[in-house]
N, C-alpha and C positions, 0 to 999 in steps of 0.2 A: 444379594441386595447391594447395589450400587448408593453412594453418598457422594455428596457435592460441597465444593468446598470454595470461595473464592478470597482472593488474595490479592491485595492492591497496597500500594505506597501512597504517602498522603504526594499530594500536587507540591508543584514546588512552593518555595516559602517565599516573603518579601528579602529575605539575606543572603538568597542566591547570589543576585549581582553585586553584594559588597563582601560576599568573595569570605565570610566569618566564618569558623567553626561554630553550628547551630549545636547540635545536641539535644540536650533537656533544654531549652532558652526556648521559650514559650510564644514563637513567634506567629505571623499571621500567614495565609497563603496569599501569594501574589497573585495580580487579576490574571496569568497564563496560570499558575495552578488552581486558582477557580474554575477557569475555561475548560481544562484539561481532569479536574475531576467530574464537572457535568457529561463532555462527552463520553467519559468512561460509565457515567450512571445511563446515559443514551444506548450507549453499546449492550453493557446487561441488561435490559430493557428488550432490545431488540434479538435479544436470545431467549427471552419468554422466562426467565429467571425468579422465582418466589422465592424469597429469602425468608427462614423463619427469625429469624436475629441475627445482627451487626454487632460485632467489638473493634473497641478501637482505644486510642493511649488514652491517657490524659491532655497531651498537647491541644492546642486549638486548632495548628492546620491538620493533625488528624480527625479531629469530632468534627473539623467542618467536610474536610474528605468526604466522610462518611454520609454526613446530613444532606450534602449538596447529592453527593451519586445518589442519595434515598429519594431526594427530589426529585430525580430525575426518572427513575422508576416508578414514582407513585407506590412509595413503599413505608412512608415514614412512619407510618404506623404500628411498625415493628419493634422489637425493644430493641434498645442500645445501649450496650452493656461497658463502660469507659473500666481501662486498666491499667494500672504505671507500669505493670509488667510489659508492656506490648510500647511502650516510648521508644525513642531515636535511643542509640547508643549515647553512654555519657562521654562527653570529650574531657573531663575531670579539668585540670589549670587551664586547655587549650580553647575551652570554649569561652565565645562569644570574641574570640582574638582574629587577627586578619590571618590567613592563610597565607599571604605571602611576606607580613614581616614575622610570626611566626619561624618561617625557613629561615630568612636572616638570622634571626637572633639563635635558632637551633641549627638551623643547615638541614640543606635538602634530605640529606641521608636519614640523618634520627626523626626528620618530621615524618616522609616515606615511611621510616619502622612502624612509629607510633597509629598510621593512618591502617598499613596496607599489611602488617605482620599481625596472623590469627592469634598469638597471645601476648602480645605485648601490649603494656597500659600505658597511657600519657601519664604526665603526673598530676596526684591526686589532690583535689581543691582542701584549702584548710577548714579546720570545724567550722570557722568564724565566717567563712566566706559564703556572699552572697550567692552563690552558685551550686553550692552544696545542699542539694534537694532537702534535707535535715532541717534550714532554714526556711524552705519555701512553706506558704500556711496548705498550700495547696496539697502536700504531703502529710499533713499534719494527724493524719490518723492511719498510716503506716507504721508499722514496725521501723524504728530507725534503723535499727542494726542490717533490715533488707537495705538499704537505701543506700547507689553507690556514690563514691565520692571521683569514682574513673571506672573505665570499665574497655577490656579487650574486646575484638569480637569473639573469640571464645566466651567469655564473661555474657555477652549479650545473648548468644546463644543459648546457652544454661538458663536465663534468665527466662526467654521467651519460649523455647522449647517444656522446659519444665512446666509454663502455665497454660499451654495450649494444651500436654497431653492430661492436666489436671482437672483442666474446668472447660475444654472448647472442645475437644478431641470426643469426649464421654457423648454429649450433643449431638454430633456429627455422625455417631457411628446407631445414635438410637433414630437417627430419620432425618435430623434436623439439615437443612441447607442454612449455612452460616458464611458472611462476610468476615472478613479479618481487613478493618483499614488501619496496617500499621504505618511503618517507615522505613526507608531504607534498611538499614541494620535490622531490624526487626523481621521484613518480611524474609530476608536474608537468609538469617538464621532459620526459619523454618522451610524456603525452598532447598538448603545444606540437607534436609532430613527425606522431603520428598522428590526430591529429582536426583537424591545420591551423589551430592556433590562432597567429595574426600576436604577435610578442615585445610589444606595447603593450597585448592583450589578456590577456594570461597573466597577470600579478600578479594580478585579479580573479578567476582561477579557483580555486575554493573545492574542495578534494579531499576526502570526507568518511574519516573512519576507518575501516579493518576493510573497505570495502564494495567487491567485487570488480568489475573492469571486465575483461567476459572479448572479446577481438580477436579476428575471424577475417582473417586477411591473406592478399595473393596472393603469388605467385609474388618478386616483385621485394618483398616485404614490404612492402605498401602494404594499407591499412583496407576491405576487402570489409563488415564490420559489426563494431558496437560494441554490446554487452548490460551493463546496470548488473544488478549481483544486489541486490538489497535485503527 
C-alpha cells in the first residue's frame, strides 16, 4: 500500500522586505505570499488531491498558508490540526533584529555560523523578554520547560521530526493523505529525513515558499517519489 504525503512552506511574510530575522514573531503573509499560497492550493487541486487533514504551526502566515491552499481546493472542510511543534525555527536574541546591522554589530562570520552551522544556536532571549515564547499568552498551555528560548537547526529538527513520527507519521501510514503547512526550517527538517539529506548538507537546502512537495511513501513510510508542484 502506497501513502501520500504533502509538504509546503507557509508563503512569504510581510518582513521579507525589511530584511528581520522572523522566527516565532507572529507575523502576517504578504500579498505575493498570499498569491503564491493560492496557486499552490490551484496546483494540488489540479492533481485530483483529497486530503483527509492539514497541520500546520501556530503562526498566522502558516494557518493562513494552509486555509488559503484549503481554499483553493474546495477542501476546508477538512480538520486542521495547529501545532507549536511544526513553527519557524526560534532566532532566540536575533529575532525580530535587521539582518544587516545584526552583521555589523556581530560580523558576517558569527552571524553566517549562527544562520547556516547545523548545531550552533544564536544567543538565547532572557526569561523577562518579550520574545521568549514562555511570555507569549499564545503558549500559554504548553509545557514551559518544551519551550525554546534559541534553537539550532539540529534543535529544529528534533523538535519537528520527533512530532511528525508521534502524532502525523501514525496517520499517514493507516490511509490518511495529510498536508503539513509548516515553514522553512520546519519543512527542512523533515525533507533532512525523507530525501536522505546527511545533517552537513541541510543548512544549504533552500525550501522555496508556497511551493508544494507532494510524497508518495511505502509501507514502513519511506520515499517511493518526490513531485515539486510549481
Amino acid at each position: 500500500m502506497q501513502h501520500q504525503l504533502i509538504l509546503v512552506s507557509a508563503g512569504e511574510s510581510e518582513w521579507l522586505s525589511l530584511n528581520l530575522f522572523t522566527g516565532w514573531s507572529d507575523v502576517l503573509l504578504s500579498e505575493r505570499g498570499r498569491e503564491s499560497a493560492e496557486k499552490a492550493g490551484r496546483l494540488l487541486k489540479k492533481e485530483g488531491i483529497l486530503l483527509d487533514r492539514a497541520y500546520t504551526s501556530y503562526l498566522r502566515r502558516g494557518i493562513r498558508t494552509a486555509s488559503l491552499i484549503l481554499q483553493q481546493m474546495h477542501q476546508e472542510y477538512i480538520p486542521v490540526i495547529k501545532a507549536w511543534q511544526l513553527n519557524e525555527r526560534h532566532y532566540g536574541a536575533l529575532q525580530e533584529l535587521s539582518k544587516i546591522d545584526t552583521a555589523r554589530s556581530y560580523g558576517d562570520d558569527r552571524v553566517a555560523d549562527w544562520r547556516r552551522n547545523y548545531d550552533v544556536e544564536p544567543p538565547a532571549v532572557d526569561a523577562d523578554d518579550d520574545r521568549n515564547p514562555a511570555n507569549d499568552v499564545m503558549y500559554r498551555k504548553v509545557d514551559q520547560s518544551l519551550l525554546p528560548v534559541t534553537e539550532s537547526l539540529k534543535d529544529v529538527e528534533k523538535r519537528v521530526w520527533g512530532y511528525y513520527t508521534a502524532e502525523i507519521a501514525p496517520k499517514v501510514l493507516s490511509g490518511e493523505t495529510i498536508m503539513i503547512a509548516g515553514h522553512s526550517s520546519s519543512i527542512r527538517a523533515l525533507l533532512q529525513h525523507f530525501d536522505h539529506i546527511p545533517e552537513e548538507k541541510a543548512p544549504g537546502l533552500e525550501i522555496p515558499p508556497a511551493v508544494p512537495f507532494v510524497y508518495t511513501l511505502d509501507e514502513a513510510g519511506h520515499t517511493l517519489e518526490k513531485r515539486t508542484l510549481a
